[in-house]
C-alpha positions in Angstrom: 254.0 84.9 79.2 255.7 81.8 76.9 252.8 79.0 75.7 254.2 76.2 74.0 252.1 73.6 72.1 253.2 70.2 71.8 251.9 67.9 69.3 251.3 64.5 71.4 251.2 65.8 75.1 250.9 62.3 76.6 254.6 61.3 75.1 255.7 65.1 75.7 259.6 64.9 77.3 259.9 67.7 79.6 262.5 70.4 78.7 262.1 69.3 74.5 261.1 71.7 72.2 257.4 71.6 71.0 256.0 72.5 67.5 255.0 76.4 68.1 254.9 78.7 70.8 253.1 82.0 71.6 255.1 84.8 73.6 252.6 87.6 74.4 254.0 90.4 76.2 251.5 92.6 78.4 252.8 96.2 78.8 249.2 97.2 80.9 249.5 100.5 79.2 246.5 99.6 77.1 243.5 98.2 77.6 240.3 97.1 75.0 237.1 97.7 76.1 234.2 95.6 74.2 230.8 96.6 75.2 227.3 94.7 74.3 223.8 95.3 74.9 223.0 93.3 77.8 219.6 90.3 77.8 218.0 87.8 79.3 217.1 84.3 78.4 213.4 85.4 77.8 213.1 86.0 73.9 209.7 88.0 74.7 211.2 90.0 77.0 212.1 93.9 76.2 213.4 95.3 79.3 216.1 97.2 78.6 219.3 95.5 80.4 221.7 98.4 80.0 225.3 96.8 78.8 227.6 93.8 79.4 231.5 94.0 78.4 235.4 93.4 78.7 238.2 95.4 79.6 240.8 93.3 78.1 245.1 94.1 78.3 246.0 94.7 74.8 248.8 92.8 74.9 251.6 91.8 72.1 251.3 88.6 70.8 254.0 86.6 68.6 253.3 83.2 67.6 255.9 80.9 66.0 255.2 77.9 64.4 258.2 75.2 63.2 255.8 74.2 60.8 255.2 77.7 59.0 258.3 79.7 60.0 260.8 76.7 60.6 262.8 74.9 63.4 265.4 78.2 63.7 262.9 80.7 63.9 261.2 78.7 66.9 264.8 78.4 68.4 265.3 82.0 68.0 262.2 83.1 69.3 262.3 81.0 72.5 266.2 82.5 72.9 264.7 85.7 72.8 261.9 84.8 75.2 264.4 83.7 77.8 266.7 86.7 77.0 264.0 89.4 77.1 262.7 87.7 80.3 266.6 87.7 81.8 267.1 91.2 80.8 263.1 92.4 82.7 264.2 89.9 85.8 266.9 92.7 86.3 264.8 95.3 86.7 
């Protein structure tokens, strides 16, 4: 998945570079799970309401930002993008 982030969206021009982007890649061949004692809305109450969680993808996330790493690495990592994207496509 590519996320870009563009400054001043309502004078965005479509197919212009924006100021960062994000390229998370999601392999599925991990996943997070984040457990938490589950409750109620009652602060006197003390039921016991077993757990609540996520079982979140433990994806790969690269974030580029022109303003930190510089116009050519935001160039290079959208090439990339499209390249690694190209190359999957293929598949």
């Amino acid at each position: 998945m590519l996320t870009h982030v563009v400054p001043d969206p309502q004078n965005y021009v479509p197919g212009s570079l924006g100021r960062e982007l994000t390229l998370t890649l999601g392999w599925g061949a991990v996943k997070r799970v984040d457990l938490f004692p589950g409750g109620c809305a009652d602060p006197g109450c003390d039921a016991d309401h077993g757990f609540d969680g996520t079982i979140t993808s433990d994806d790969i996330a690269l974030r580029v930002s022109a303003d930190a790493d510089g116009e050519v690495a935001l160039t290079t990592a959208l090439t990339f993008a499209r390249a690694l994207s190209a190359a999957l496509g293929r598949r």
